[in-house]
C-alpha positions in Angstrom: 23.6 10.4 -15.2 21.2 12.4 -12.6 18.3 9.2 -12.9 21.4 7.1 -12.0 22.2 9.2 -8.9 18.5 9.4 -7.7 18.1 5.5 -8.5 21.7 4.2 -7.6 23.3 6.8 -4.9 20.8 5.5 -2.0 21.4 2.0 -2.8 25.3 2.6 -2.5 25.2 5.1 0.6 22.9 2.6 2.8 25.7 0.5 3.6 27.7 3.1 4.1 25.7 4.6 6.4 25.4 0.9 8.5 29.0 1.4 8.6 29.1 4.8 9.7 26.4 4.1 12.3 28.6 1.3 14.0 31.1 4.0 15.3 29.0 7.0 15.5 25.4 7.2 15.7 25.3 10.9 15.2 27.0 11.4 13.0 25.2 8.3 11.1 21.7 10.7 11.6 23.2 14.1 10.5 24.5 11.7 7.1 21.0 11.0 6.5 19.0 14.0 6.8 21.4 15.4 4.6 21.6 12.6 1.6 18.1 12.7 1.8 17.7 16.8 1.4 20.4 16.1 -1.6 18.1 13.4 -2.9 15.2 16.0 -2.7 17.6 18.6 -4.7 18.6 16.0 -7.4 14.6 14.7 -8.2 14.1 18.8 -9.0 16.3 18.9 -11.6 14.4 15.9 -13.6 12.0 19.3 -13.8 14.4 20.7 -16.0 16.0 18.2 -17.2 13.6 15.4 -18.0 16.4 12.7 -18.7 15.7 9.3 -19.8 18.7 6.3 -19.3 18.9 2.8 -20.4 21.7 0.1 -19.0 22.2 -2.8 -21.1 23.8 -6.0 -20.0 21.3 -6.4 -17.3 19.0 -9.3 -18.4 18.0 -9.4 -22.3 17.3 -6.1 -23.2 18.9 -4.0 -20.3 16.8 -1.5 -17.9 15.3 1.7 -18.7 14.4 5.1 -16.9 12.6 8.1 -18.8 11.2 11.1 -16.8 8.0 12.3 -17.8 5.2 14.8 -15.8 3.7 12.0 -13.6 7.1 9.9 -13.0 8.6 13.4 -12.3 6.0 14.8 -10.1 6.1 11.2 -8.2 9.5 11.5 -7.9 9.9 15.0 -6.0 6.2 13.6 -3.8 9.2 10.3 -2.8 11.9 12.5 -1.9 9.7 14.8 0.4 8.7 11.6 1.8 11.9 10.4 2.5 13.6 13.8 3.5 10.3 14.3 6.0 10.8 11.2 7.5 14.5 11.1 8.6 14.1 14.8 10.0 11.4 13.5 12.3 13.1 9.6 12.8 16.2 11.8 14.0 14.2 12.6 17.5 11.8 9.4 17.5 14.4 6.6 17.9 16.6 9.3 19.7 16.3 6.4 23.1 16.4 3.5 20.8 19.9 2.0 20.0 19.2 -1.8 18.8 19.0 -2.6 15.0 19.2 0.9 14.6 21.9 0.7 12.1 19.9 -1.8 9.9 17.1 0.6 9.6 18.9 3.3 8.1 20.6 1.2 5.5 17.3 -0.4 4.8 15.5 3.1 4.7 18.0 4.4 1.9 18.6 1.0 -0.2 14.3 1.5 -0.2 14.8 4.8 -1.0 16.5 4.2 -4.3 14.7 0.9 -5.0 11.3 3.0 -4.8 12.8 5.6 -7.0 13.3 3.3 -9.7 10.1 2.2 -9.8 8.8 5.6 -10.3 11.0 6.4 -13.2 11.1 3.1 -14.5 10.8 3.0 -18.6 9.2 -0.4 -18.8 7.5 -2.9 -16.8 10.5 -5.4 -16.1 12.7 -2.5 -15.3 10.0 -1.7 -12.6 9.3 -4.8 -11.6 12.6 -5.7 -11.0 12.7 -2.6 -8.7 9.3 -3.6 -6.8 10.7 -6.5 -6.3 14.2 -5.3 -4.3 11.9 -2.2 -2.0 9.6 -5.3 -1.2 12.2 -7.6 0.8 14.0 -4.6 2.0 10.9 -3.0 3.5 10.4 -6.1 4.8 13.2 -5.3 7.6 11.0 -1.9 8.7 7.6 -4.1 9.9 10.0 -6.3 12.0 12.2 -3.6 13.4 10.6 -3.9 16.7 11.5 -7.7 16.6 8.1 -8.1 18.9 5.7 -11.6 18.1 3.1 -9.1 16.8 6.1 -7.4 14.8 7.1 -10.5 13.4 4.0 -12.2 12.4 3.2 -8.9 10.8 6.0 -9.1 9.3 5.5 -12.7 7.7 2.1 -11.4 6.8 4.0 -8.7 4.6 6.1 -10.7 3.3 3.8 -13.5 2.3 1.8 -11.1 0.1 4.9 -10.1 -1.4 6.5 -13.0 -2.5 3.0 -14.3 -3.5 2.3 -10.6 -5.1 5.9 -10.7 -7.2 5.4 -14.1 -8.5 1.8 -13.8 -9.7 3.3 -10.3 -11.5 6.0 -11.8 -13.0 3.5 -14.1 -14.6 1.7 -11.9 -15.9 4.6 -10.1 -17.2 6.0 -13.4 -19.2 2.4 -13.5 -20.8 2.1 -9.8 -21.6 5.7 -10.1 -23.2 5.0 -13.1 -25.3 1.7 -11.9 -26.3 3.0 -8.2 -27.2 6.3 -8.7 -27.8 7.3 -5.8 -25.6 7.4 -4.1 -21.8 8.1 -0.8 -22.4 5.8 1.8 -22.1 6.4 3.8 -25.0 5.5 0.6 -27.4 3.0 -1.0 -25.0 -0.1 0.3 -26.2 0.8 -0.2 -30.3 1.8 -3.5 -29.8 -1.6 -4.5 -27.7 -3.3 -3.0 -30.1 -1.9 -5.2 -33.0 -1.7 -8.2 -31.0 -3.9 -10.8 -32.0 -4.0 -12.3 -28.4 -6.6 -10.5 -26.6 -7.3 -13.0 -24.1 -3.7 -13.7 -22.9 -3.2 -10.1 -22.6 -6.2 -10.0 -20.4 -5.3 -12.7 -18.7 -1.6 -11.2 -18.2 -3.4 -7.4 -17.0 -5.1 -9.6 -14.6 -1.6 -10.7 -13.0 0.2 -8.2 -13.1 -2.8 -6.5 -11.1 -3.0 -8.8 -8.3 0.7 -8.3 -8.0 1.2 -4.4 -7.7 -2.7 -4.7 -6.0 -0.8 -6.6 -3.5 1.2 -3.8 -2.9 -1.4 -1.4 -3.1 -3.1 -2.8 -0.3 -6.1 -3.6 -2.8 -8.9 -5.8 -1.4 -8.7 -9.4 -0.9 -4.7 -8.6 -1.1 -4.8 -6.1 2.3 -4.6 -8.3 4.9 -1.0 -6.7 5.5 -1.9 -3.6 6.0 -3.6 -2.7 9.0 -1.1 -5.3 10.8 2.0 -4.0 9.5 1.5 0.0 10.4 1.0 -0.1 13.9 3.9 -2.7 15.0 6.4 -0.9 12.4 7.9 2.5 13.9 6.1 5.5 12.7 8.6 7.1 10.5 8.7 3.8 8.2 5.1 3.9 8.8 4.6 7.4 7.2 6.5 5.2 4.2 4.5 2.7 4.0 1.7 3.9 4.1 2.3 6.9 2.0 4.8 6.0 -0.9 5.3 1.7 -0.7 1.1 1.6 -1.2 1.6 4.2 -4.2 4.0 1.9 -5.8 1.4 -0.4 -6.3 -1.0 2.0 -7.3 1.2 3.2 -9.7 2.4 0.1 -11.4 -1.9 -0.5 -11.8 -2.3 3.0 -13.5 0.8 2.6 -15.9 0.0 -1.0 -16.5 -3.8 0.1 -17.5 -2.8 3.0 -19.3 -0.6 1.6 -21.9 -2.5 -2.3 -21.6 -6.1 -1.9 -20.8 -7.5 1.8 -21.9 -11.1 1.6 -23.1 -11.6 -2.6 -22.2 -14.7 -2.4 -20.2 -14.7 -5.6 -18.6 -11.2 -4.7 -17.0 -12.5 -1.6 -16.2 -15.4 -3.3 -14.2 -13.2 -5.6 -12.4 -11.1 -2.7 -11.1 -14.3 -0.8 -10.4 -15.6 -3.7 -8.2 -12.3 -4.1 -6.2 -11.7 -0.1 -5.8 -15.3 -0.2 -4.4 -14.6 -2.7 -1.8 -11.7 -1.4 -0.8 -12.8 1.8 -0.4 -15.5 0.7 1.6 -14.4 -2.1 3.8 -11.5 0.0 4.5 -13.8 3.2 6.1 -15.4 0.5 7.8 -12.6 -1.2 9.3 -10.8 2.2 10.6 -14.4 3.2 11.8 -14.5 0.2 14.1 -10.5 0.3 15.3 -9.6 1.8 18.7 -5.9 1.9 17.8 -4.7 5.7 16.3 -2.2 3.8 14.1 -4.4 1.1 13.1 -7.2 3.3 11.8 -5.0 5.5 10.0 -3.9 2.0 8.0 -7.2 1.0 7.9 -7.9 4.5 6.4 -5.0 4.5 3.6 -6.5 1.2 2.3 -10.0 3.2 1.9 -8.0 5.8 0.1 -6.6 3.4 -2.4 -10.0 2.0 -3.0 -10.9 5.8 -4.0 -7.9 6.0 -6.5 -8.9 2.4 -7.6 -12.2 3.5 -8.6 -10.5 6.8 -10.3 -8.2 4.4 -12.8 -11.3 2.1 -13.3 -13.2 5.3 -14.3 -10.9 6.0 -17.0 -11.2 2.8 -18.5 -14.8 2.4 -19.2 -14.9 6.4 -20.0 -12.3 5.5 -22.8 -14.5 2.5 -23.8 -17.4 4.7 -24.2 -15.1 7.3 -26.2 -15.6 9.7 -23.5 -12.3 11.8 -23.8 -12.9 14.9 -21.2 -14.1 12.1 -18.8 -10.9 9.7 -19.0 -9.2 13.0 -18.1 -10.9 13.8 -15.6 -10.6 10.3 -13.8 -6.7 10.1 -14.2 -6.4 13.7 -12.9 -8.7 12.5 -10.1 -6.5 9.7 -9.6 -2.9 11.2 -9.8 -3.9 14.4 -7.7 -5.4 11.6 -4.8 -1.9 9.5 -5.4 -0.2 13.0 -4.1 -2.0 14.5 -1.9 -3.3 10.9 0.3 0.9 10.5 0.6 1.6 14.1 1.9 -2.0 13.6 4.5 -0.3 10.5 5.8 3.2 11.5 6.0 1.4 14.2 8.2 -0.6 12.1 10.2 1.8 9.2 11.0 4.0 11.9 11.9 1.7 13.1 14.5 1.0 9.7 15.8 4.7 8.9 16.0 4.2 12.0 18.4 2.1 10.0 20.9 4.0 7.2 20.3 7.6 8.7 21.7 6.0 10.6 24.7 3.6 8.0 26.1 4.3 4.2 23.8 0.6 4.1 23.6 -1.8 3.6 21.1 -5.0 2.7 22.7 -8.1 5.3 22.2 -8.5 5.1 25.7 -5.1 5.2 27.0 -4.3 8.6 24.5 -7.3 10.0 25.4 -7.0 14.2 26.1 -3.1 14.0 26.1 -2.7 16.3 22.5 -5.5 19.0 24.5 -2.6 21.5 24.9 -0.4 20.9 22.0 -1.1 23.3 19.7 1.3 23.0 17.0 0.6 19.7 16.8 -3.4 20.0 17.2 -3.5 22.3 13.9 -1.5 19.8 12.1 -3.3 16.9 12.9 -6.5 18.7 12.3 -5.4 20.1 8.8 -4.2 16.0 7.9 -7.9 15.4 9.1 -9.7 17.9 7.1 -7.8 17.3 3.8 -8.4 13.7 3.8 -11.6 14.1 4.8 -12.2 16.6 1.5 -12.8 19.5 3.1 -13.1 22.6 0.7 -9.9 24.6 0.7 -7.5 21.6 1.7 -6.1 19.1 -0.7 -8.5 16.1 -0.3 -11.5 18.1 -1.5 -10.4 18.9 -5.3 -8.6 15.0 -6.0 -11.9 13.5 -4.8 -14.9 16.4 -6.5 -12.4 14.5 -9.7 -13.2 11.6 -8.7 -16.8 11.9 -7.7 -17.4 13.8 -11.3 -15.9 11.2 -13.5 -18.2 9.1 -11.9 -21.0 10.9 -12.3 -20.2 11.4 -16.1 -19.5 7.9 -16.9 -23.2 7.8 -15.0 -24.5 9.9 -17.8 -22.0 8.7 -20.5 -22.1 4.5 -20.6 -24.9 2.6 -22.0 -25.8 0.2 -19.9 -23.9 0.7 -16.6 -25.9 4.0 -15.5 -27.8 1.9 -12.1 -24.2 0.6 -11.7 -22.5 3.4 -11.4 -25.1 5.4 -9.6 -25.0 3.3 -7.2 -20.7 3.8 -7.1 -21.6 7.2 -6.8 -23.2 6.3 -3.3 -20.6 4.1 -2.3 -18.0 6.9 -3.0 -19.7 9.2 -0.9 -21.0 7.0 2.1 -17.1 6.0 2.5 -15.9 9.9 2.3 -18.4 10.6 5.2 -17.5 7.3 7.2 -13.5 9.2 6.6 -14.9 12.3 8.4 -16.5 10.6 11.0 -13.2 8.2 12.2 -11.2 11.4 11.8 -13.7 13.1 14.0 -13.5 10.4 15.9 -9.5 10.6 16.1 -9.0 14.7 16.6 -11.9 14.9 19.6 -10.2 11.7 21.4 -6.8 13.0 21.3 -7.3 16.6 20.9 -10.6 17.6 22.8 -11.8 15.0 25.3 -10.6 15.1 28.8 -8.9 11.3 30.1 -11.0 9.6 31.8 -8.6 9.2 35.0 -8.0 12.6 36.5 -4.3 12.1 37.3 -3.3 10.9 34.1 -5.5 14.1 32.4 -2.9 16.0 35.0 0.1 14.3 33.7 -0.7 14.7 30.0 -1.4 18.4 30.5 2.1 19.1 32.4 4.0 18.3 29.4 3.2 20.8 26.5 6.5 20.5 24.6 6.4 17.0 22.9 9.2 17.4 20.2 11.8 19.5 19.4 12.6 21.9 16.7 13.4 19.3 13.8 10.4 17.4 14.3 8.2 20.1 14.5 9.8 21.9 11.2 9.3 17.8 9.5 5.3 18.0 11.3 4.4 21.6 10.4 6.2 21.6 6.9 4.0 18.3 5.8 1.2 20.3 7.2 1.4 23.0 4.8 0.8 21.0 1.7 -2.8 20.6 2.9 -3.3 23.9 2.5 -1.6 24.6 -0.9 -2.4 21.5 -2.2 -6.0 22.9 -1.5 -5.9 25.6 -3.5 -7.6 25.5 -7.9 -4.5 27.1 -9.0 -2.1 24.6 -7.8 -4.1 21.6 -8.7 -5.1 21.8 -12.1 -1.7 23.2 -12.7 -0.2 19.7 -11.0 -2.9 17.7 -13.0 -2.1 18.9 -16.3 1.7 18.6 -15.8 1.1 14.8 -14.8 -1.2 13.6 -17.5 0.0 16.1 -20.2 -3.6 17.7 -21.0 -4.1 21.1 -20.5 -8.2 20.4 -20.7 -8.0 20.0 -16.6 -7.2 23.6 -16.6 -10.8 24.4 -16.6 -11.9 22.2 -14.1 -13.7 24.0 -11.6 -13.9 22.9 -7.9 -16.1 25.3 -6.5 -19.2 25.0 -8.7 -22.7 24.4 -6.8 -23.1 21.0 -7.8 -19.5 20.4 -6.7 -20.2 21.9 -3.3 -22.9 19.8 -3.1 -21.4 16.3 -3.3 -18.7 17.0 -1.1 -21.8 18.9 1.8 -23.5 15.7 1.5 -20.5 13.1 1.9 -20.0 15.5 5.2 -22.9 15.4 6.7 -23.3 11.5 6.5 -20.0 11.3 8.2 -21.3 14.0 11.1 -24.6 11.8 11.0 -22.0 8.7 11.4 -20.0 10.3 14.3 -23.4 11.9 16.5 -25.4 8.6 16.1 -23.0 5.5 15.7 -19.9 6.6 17.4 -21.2 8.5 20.0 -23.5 6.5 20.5 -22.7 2.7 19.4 -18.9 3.0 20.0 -18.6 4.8 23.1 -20.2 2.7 25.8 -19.1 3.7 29.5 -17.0 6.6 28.4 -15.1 4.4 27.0 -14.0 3.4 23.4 -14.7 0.0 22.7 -13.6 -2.5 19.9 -17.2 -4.0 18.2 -15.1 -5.6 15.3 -15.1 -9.5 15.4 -11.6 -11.1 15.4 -13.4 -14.1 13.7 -13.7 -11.7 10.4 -10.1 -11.1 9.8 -9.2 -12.5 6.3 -5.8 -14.1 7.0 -7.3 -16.4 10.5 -10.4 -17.3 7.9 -9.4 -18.1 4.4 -5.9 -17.6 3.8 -3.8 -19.3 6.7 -6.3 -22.6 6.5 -6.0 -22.9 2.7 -2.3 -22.6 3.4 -2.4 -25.7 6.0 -4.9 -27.6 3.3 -1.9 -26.9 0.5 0.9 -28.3 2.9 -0.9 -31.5 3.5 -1.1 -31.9 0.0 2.4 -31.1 -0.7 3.1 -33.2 2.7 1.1 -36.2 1.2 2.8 -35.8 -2.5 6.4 -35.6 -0.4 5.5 -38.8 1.3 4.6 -40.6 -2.0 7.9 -39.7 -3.6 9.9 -40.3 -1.0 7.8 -43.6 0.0 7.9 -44.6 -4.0 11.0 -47.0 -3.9 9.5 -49.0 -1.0 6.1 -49.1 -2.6 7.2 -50.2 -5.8 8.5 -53.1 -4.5 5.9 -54.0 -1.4 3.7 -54.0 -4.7 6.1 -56.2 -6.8 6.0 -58.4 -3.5 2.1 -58.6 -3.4 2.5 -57.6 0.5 1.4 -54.0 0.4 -2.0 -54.2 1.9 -0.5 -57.3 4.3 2.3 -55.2 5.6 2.0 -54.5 9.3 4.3 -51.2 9.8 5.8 -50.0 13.6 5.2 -46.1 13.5 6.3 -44.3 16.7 5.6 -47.5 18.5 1.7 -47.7 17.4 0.9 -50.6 15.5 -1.1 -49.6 12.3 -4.0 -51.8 10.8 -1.9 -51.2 6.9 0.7 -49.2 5.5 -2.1 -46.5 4.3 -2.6 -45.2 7.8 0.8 -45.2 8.5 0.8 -43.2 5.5 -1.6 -40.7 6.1 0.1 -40.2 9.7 3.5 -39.5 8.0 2.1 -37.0 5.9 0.3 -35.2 8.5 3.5 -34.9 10.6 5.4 -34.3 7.3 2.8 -31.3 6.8 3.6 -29.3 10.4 6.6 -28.0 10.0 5.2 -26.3 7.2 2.4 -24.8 9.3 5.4 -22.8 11.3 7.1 -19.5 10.9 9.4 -18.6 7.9 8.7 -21.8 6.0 5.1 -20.2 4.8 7.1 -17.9 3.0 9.5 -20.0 1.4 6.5 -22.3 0.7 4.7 -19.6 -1.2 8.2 -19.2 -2.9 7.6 -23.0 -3.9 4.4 -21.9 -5.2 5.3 -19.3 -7.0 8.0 -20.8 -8.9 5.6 -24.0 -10.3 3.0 -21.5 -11.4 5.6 -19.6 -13.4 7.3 -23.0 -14.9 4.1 -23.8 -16.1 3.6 -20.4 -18.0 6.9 -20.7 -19.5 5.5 -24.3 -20.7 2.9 -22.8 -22.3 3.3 -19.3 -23.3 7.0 -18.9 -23.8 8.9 -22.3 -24.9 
């Protein structure tokens, strides 16, 4: 009954509350900071309670929830997300009336959808879940209903279709191959299966398609275009929990498919690493505060990438102790990279209801006198930066020291993996030097135009009492979550091994890793910032537009694929008259009238049809529904071949 609350009760109160809103918009907010607090109340009680629930009569085999330490722990992390959120959203659309109503409804029906994932007891239940938070989330990235809100918007929801269908494939291969989703049977019947190579082939898909969600390199070209145009509460969200859905479908999927297979642990190693990298780089080069801290979540995910593929190879070299220390590394970066960024978009949602600017320049010197806001921004900074004594620094030592073991431990991958090691901490130091970069801009510098510097400084009270509870309450988890105590405690409840009790942060060697991946980042901000990306006294944006992934690869393959689905149209459509021009013998003697151009034969008139046929597919909503298109004929053809 209580998983059916947490799950079901937001799904059922978000229309409610789009009714309520229509006659009192008030009242509609005070609704929702409550239901959300209650929310908060009910996830505390799976503590106790650990409950597990299954519905039949909801597609073959029904749906199923169980509570365990991590889907508990992940459960409470959602709720403080949510209930943080609609505290703050209270005063940030407090001007704002239109589609107001349709956010809230949106916010809780996401709400319950994300809950399910997290307590989801097999892989259809949660996929089915995904699924519904995807197209509902959907409705935050366009809220603003601006072209850049929109075509973000498309962007998002492009990967997602595209991201659901690939993981439904893989989840129709896994099932046929194993004969089972559910997580408690997964890994016995993998390891009976004869079908090693489907099941790879299915962990594949069904990585892509939460990897999409993740914001997991090549998959992230939503990302950094969906946070800054969505408002900043749903951005917190996004950034914070939607990403972790992903990431948590990828760690549930590995532990119970994929533990100990070496070349899966590779192929997540490689794509953790580039994420992780090309992120730092990407938020490095951004001038926009919202931007960079999207650009900066996708860098974290890389880290937690590199944590899961840690414990794979560690398990394939039998290296027990190590797999734990990845997955700790992992789970404990999952928490405390949500709580940073409900922090930080917070703050920026700050900036964005005084001034509606999000320019470097244009934000420059106005937090210089807002001090409650100052610390918590530079707390947000200094945990994800992994700082000692804030949260960041013990979730990523984890990470660096599974590396660093599975360095020592595995045959064979020790240059490899040295090399990771660098990666890892080049990209920590780049995440000191764009926060640097972020708390001196806002916080330190002076404007460059005197009068604006004036203005900014006139106005030291920039939110009121509920926002600054939401702002300084997130805060304090960087500090807490910071502390030995508290984090092996959190690990072993999560992964159920009490070895991560004697973990300890502080040692030398420890110390050491995190000192260095600091000082590249204060080489990074002294030498290359200051130096390469301030020209003029003036932030400026170095990053080519030519390199963005979705302008160069993926919207031209997507115009190549209409023409060919425009060219196979025309022939099926064209096939009755062609049949019998042919039976006639006049097909290449044909003259044909197109558009009042007379064409040399039908098969340039044919060509031209096609290309015209292809345009409206090259427009607006139709990309999605063609990638629907897609989708569906890729999973026809694996029920062809792996389940009829």
């Amino acid at each position: 009954m209580l998983i059916a609350l947490i799950v079901f009760l937001p799904m059922i109160m978000g229309p409610a509350l789009y009714c309520i809103g229509r006659r009192n918009d008030n009242l509609r907010d005070i609704i929702a900071i409550v239901f959300t607090f209650l929310e908060l109340g009910m996830t505390l009680l799976l503590l106790r309670f650990m409950p597990s629930l299954t519905i039949n009569g909801i597609l073959v085999q029904g749906i199923t929830f169980k509570t365990d330490g991590f889907r508990a722990a992940y459960s409470i992390v959602t709720a403080i997300m949510w209930a943080g959120t609609t505290m703050f959203a209270k005063e940030y659309f407090l001007h704002e009336k239109k589609g107001l109503d349709r956010y809230w409804m949106f916010i809780l029906v996401t709400l319950g959808a994300t809950e399910g994932v997290m307590l989801s007891g097999d892989l259809m239940t949660a996929f089915i879940f995904f699924e519904i938070l995807s197209f509902t989330s959907f409705t935050w990235v366009i809220h603003e209903e601006t072209k850049p809100a929109i075509r973000a918007g498309y962007t998002y929801l492009f990967i997602a279709v595209f991201g659901g269908l690939v993981l439904f494939m893989g989840l129709l291969m896994l099932k046929h191959s194993a004969g089972t989703l559910a997580f408690d049977q997964l890994r016995d019947a993998v390891q009976a299966s004869g079908r090693k190579k489907e099941i790879f082939a299915a962990a594949v898909c069904i990585l892509l398609g939460f990897g999409a969600k993740a914001g997991m390199f090549p998959l992230h070209v939503w990302l950094p275009k969906a946070h800054p145009v969505a408002p900043s509460p749903a951005s917190a969200l996004l950034s914070g929990i939607l990403t972790k859905v992903g990431v948590y479908g990828i760690l549930t999927m590995t532990l119970q498919v994929m533990t100990g297979n070496e070349i899966f642990g590779m192929l997540v190693l490689i794509l953790g690493l580039i994420t992780m990298a090309s992120g730092a780089v990407l938020a490095l080069f951004s001038v926009n505060l919202k931007r960079t801290l999207a650009c900066s979540s996708m860098s974290q995910i890389g880290f937690i990438l590199t944590g899961i593929a840690m414990s794979v190879l560690l398990a394939a070299a039998g290296e027990e102790e190590g797999v734990v220390l990845a997955l700790s590394g992992s789970m404990l970066h999952m928490v405390n990279h949500s709580m940073i960024k409900l922090t930080l978009f917070m703050a920026a949602g700050v900036v964005v209801m005084n001034i509606h600017l999000l320019r470097l320049d244009d934000i420059r010197g106005w937090g210089r006198n807002k001090t409650v806001l100052k610390i918590a921004f530079a707390l947000g900074a200094l945990g994800i930066s992994g700082v000692p004594m804030f949260n960041g620094y013990i979730s990523k030592t984890m990470l660096h020291e599974g590396i660093v073991e599975g360095a020592h431990a595995i045959e064979g991958l020790g240059t490899v993996l040295h090399a990771a090691e660098w990666i890892f901490l080049v990209s920590g130091g780049i995440t000191f030097a764009y926060m640097l970069k972020l708390f001196i801009c806002i916080f330190v510098e002076k404007n460059t135009e005197e009068w604006v510097q004036m203005k900014y400084d006139k106005n030291s009270g920039c939110m009121n009492g509920l926002s600054t509870a939401a702002i300084a309450g997130a805060s304090l988890f960087m500090i807490i979550n910071g502390q030995p105590f508290v984090m092996t405690r959190l690990a072993a409840f999560m992964t159920g091994s009490e070895e991560i009790l004697h973990f300890h942060a502080f040692t030398a060697e420890n110390l050491k890793g995190g000192a260095i991946s600091l000082g590249i980042g204060l080489l990074v901000y002294l030498i290359f910032v200051r130096k390469v990306l301030v020209r003029n006294g003036s932030y400026v944006d170095l990053w080519p537009e030519k390199l963005d992934m979705e302008d160069l690869i993926y919207r031209p393959a997507l115009k190549i694929i209409a023409l060919i689905l425009a060219f196979f149209g025309r022939i099926l459509v064209d096939m009755v008259d062609m049949t019998a021009a042919l039976a006639r013998g006049t097909f290449m003697k044909e003259i044909r009238v197109h558009e009042g151009k007379d064409h040399i034969n039908r098969v340039s008139a044919f060509a031209e049809e096609s290309i015209e046929a292809a345009k409206p597919l090259l427009r607006n909503f139709t990309f999605a529904m063609m990638m629907t298109c897609i989708g569906i004929l890729i999973i026809l053809i694996v029920l062809i071949f792996y389940v009829v």
